[in-house]
C-alpha positions in Angstrom: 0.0 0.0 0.0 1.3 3.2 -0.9 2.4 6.2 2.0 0.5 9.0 2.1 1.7 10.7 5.0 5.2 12.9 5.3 6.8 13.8 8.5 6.4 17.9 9.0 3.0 18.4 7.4 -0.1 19.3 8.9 -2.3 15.6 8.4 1.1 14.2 9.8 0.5 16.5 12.6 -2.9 15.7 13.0 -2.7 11.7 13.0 0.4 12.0 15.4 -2.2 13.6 17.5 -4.7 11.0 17.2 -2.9 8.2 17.6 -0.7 9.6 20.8 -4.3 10.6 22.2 -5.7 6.7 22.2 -3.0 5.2 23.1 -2.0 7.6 25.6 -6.0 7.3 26.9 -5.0 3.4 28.3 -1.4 4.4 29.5 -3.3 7.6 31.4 -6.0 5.2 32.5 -3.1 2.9 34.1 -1.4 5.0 36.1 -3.9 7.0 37.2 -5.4 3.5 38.5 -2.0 2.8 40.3 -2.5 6.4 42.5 -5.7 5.6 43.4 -5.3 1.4 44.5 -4.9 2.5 48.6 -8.3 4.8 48.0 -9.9 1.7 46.2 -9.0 -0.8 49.0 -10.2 1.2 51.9 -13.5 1.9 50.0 -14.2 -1.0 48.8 -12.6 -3.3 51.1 -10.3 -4.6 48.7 -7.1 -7.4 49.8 -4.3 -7.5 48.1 -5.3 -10.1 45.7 -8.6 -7.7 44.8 -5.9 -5.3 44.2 -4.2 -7.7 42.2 -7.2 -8.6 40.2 -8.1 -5.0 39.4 -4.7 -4.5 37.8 -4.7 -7.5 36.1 -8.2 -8.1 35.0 -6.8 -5.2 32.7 -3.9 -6.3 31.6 -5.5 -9.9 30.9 -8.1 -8.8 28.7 -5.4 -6.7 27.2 -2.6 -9.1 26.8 -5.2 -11.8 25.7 -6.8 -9.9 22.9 -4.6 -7.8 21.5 -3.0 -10.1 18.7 -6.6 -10.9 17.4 -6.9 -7.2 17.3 -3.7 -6.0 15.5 -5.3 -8.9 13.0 -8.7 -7.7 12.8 -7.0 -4.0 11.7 -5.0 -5.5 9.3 -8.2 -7.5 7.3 -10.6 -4.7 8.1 -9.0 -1.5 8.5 -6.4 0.0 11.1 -8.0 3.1 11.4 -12.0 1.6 11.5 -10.5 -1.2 14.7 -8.9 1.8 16.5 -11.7 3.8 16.4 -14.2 0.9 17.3 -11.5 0.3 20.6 -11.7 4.0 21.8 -15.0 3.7 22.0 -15.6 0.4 23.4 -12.6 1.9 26.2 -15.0 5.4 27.2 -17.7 3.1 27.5 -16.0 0.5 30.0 -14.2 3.5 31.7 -18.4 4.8 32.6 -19.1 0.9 34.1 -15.6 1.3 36.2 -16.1 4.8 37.2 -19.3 3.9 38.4 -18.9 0.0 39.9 -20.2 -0.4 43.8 -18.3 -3.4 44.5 -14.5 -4.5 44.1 -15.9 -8.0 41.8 -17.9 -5.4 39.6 -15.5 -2.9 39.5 -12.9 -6.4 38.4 -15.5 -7.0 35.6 -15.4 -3.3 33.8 -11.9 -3.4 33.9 -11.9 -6.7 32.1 -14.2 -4.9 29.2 -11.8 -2.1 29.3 -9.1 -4.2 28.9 -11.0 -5.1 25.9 -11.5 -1.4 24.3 -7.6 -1.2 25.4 -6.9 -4.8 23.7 -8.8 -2.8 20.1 -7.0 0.2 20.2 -3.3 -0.1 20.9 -2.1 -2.2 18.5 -4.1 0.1 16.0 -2.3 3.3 16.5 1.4 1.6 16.2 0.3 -0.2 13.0 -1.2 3.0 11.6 2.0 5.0 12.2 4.1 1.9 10.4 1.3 2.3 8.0 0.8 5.5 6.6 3.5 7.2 7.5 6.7 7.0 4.6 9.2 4.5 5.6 11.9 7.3 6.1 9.6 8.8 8.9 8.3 5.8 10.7 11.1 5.5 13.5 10.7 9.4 14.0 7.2 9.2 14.2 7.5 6.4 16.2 9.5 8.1 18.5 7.3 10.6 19.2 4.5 8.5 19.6 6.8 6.9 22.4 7.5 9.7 24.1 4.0 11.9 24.2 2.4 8.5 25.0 4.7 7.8 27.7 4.1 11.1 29.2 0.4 10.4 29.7 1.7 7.5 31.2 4.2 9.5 33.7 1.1 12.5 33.9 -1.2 10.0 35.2 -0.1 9.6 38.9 -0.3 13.3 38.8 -4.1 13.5 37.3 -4.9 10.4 39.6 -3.7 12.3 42.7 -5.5 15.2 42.1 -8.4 13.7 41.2 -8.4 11.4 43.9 -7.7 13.7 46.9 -10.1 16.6 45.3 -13.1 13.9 44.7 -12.1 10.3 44.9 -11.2 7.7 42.6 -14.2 7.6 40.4 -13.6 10.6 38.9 -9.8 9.1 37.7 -12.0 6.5 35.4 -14.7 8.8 34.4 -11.8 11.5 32.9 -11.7 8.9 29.9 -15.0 10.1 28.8 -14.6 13.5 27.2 -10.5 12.2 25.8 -12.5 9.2 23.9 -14.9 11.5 22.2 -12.3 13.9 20.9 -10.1 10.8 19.6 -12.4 9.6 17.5 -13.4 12.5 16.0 -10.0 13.4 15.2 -9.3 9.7 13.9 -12.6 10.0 11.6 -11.1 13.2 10.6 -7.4 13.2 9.4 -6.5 9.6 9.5 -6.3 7.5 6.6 -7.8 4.1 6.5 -5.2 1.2 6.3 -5.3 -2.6 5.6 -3.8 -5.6 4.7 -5.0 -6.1 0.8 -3.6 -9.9 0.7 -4.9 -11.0 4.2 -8.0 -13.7 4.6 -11.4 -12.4 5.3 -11.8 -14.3 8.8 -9.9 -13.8 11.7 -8.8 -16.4 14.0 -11.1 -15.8 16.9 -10.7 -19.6 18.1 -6.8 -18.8 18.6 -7.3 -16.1 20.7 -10.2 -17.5 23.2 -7.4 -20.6 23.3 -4.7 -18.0 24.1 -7.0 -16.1 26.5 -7.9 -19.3 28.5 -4.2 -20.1 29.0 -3.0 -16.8 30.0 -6.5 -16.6 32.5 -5.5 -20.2 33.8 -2.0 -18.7 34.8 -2.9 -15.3 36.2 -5.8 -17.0 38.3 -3.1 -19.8 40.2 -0.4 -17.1 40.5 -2.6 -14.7 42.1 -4.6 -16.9 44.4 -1.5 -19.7 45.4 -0.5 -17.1 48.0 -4.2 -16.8 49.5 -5.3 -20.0 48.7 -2.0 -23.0 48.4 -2.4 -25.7 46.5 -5.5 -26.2 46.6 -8.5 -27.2 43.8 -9.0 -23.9 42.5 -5.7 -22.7 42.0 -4.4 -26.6 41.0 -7.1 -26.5 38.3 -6.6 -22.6 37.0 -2.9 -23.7 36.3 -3.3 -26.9 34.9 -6.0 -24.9 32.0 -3.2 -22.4 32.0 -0.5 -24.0 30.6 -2.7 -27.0 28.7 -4.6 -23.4 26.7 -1.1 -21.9 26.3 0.5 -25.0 24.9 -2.6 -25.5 22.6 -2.3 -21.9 21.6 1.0 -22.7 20.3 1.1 -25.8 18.5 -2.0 -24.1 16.8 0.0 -21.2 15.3 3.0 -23.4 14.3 0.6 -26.1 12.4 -2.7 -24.3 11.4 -3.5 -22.8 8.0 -4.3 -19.4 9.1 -2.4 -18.5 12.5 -2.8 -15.6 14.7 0.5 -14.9 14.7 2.3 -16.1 11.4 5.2 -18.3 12.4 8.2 -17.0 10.5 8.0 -13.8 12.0 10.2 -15.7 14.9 12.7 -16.9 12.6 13.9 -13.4 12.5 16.6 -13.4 15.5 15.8 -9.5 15.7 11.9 -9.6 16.4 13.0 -12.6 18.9 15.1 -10.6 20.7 13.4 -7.7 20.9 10.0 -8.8 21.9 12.2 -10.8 24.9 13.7 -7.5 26.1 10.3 -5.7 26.0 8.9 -8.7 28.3 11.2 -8.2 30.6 11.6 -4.0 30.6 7.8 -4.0 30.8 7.2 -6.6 33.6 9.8 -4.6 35.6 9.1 -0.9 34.9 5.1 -2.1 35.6 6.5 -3.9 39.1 7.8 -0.6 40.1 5.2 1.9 39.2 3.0 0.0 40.7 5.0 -0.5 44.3 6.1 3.3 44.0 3.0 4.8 44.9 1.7 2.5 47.2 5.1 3.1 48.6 5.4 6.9 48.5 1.7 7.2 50.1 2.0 4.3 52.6 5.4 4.6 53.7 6.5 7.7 52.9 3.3 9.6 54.2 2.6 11.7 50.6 -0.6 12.7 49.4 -1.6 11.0 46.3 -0.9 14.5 45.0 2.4 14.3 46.0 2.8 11.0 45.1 1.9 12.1 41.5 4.3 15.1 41.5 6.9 12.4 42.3 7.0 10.9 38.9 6.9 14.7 37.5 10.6 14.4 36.2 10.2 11.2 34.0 7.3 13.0 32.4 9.9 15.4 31.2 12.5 13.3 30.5 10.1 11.2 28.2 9.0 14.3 26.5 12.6 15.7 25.8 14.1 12.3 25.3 11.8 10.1 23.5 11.7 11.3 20.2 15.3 12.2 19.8 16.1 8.5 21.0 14.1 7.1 18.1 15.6 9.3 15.7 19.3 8.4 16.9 18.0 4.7 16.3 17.2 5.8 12.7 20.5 7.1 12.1 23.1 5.0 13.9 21.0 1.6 14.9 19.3 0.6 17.8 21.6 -2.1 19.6 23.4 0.8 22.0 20.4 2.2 23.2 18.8 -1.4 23.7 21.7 -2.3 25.5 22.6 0.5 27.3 18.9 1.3 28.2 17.7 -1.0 30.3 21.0 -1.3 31.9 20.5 2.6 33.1 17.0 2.1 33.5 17.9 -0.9 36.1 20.2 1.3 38.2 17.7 3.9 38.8 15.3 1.2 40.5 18.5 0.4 42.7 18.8 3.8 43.6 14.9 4.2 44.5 15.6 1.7 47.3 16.9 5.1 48.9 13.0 5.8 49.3 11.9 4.6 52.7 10.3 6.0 55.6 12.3 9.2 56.7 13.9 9.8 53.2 13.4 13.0 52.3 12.0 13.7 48.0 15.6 15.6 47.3 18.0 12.1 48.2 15.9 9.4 48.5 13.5 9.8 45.8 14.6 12.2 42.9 18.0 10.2 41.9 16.4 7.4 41.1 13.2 8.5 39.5 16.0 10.7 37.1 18.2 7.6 36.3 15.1 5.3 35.9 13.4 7.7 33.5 16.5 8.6 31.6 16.9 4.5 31.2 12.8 4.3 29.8 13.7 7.2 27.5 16.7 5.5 25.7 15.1 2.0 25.3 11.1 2.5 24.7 11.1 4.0 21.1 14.0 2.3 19.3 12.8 -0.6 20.9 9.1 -0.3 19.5 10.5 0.6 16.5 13.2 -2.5 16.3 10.3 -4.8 17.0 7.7 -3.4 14.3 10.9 -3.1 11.4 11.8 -6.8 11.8 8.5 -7.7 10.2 7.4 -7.5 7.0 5.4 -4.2 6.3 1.7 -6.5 5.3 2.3 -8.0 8.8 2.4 -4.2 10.7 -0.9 -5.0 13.1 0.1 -8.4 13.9 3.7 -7.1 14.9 2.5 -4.3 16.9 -0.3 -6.4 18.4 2.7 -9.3 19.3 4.7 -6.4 20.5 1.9 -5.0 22.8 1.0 -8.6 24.1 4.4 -9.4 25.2 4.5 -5.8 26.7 1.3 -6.4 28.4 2.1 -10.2 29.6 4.9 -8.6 30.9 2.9 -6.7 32.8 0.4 -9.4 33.8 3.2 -11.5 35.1 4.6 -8.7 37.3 1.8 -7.6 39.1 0.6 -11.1 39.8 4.1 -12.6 40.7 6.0 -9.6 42.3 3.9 -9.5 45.5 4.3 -13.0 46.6 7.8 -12.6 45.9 8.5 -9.6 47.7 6.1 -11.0 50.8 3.0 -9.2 50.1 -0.2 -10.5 50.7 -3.5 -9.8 52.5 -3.6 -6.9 54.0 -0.1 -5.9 53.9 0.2 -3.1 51.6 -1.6 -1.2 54.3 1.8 -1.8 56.4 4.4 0.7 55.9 7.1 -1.3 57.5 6.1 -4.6 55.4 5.7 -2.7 52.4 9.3 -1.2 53.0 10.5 -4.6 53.5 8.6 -5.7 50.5 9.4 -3.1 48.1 13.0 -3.3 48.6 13.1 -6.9 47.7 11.0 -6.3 44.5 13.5 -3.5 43.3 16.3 -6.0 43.3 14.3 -8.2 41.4 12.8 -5.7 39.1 16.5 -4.0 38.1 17.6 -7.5 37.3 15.2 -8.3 34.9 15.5 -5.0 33.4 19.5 -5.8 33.2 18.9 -9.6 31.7 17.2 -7.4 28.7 19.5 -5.6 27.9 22.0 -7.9 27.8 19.7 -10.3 25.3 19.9 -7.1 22.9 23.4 -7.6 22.1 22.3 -10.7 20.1 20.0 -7.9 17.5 20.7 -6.7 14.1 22.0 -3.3 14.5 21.0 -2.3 10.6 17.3 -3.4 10.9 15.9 -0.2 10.7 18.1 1.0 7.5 16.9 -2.8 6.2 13.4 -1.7 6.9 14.0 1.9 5.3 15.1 0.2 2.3 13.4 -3.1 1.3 10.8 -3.9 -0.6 7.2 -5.9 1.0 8.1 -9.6 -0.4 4.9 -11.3 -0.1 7.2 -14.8 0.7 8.1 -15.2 3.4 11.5 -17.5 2.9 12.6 -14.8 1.0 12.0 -12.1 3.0 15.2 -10.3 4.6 13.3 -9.6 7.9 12.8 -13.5 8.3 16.1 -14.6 8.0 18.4 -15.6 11.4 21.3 -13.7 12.3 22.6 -10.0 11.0 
């Protein structure tokens, strides 16, 4: 399909807009939810595994369904999917804005995981889309780094909102944001689709995959309530059957979710690994930080917000000229170097304990960690999506996004048994210290491990990507081939 859309000009402008604003509406939505989890709790007298399961019904719904939605915009249009997944988020944002209970306020977030699952994929493939092939990694960039900065502005929003009104208010914010996406998305963005795909998605794949990754999340989160017992037994033994299904289905079925020669390129391998493990760790933090800044550290969820203030900035500085710098001399230093820098900082946050003042014991850290997100998040986004074959650009981004997202999943329903968290225990400020010093070690060592898997990636992917032609076979292809 031929570009329409050059970096600089006004509809470039304008689809920029649209796609930061949609996918900047579920990184908002997340860490605004973070600030206001102690508010939740004490209202509706949620543990920590209703906690858990307000996070992760999310993130499952999210993880689950987004490869079946990066398909669904490549057979019927990026832009017509995005817009469909705005809506269906504004929607579910109403049911959790306005939930009485902690089991009904877990159910919207499930159907907003869903509107999430529908539109995030769909503004990533849209920019790999429409935009020229010289201008994706710098529009990518900026994507990154706007979008990130509704995700660093949301404790902020969520702290305001929270200790103005309370957290309702956090969900129902989504509202007015939705409408204005989709009018700008029905506006100035051009519609987009795979021409060669088949006309039926694989909806069978992804209820397989969603089983498997349910089965998991359920025995990780309850085995620290519960043990071993029949429930959690059960939930993990559906798990890992529904996952291993899911798989041997893609390898051997005629029409896959996920077309299995993307992963014979060693690049879209490695770099879908290293966003696992960033994401699960950077999600293990944000989450812990406020609960520890508020809990521990006695701040307002206002305070708690302006915490996070300076990786806001460094995202917004930082994020676009990282992607650009990917474009001209590869990614391999930044995904290397980034999460390695990105890891120290969550050392140095172990500083933040009860007595530490913002200046020592919070502000290092948040500074290193952000300038570590900055350097890795776009020419990582950008490695993954090049390493695939320009027809496959919503399953790519949806693969990307579901990793990112598992990793995610994982984190928030491994992290607190690990770190010794359970019941009520995040109400605790001396168990929570105790808690979220342990998960810090674990986090920056996760973050570490991917860096160090990037030094196995092609460094000239993006120039390949720049340069190369769609070749509709796949053992052709240069982005499916192993090795530089």
């Amino acid at each position: 399909m031929a570009q329409t859309v050059v970096w600089g000009t006004g509809r470039a402008r304008a689809v920029l807009a649209t796609t930061i604003l949609g996918s900047g509406l579920a990184m908002l939505d997340s860490t605004i939810v973070n600030v206001a989890l102690p508010h939740i709790g004490a209202e509706l007298g949620a543990s920590v595994a209703g906690l858990q399961w307000v996070l992760d019904g999310y993130l499952l719904s999210l993880a689950a369904l987004v490869l079946v939605a990066g398909s669904l915009g490549d057979r019927y249009g990026r832009r017509r999917v995005f817009t469909a997944g705005v809506l269906w988020f504004g929607v579910a944002s109403l049911l959790c804005g306005l939930a009485p209970t902690t089991e009904l306020l877990v159910v919207a977030r499930v159907l907003q995981g869903v509107g999430g699952a529908l539109l995030t994929p769909g503004s990533l493939a849209i920019l790999q889309s429409v935009f020229t092939r010289a201008d994706r990694a710098k529009a990518i960039g900026a994507w990154s780094g706007l979008s990130g900065v509704a995700a660093a502005v949301g404790p902020l929003v969520g702290g305001l909102l929270v200790q103005a009104w309370s957290w309702r208010p956090a969900f129902l914010v989504n509202l007015p944001l939705a409408a204005v996406c989709v009018w700008l998305a029905r506006r100035h963005v051009p519609e987009s689709r795979d021409e060669e795909s088949s006309d039926h998605p694989n909806i069978a794949d992804s209820v397989i995959g969603a089983l498997g990754l349910t089965g998991i999340t359920a025995a990780l989160v309850e085995a620290p309530v519960r043990g071993p017992d029949a429930l959690v037994v059960s939930a993990a033994v559906v798990g890992v059957a529904g996952l291993v299904v899911f798989v041997v289905r893609q390898v051997r079925g005629r029409d896959p979710l996920v077309p299995p020669h993307l992963f014979s390129d060693r690049t879209f391998v490695l770099a879908n690994a290293l966003t696992f493990l960033v994401y699960a760790a950077l999600t293990g933090v944000t989450v812990l930080m406020v609960l520890q800044l508020q809990v521990s550290l006695h701040y307002t969820p206002t305070a708690a917000g302006l915490a996070g203030l300076p990786i806001t900035a460094i995202m917004l500085v930082l994020s676009a000229r990282a992607g650009n710098l990917a474009q001209r001399i590869g990614p391999k230093v930044q995904l290397i170097g980034g999460p390695i820098v990105l890891g120290v900082g969550m050392l140095m946050l172990r500083w933040a304990e009860p007595g530490a003042s913002y200046w020592t014991g919070v502000l290092p850290g948040v500074v290193v960690f952000g300038l570590g997100l900055a350097a890795v998040v776009a020419p990582v986004t950008a490695t993954a999506l090049a390493a695939a074959p320009d027809r496959y650009a919503g399953v790519a981004s949806g693969v990307n996004n579901a990793v990112a997202r598992t990793g995610g999943l994982v984190a928030v329903a491994v992290l607190p048994a690990v770190a010794g968290l359970s019941g009520g225990a995040y109400a605790d400020p001396a168990a929570l210290t105790g808690g979220w010093r342990t998960a810090l070690l674990v986090c920056a060592g996760a973050a570490v491990a991917g860096g160090l898997l990037a030094l196995g990636a092609d460094n000239g992917v993006l120039g390949a990507a720049a340069t190369r032609d769609d070749d509709p076979d796949p053992a052709d292809s240069p982005a499916t081939r192993v090795g530089p």
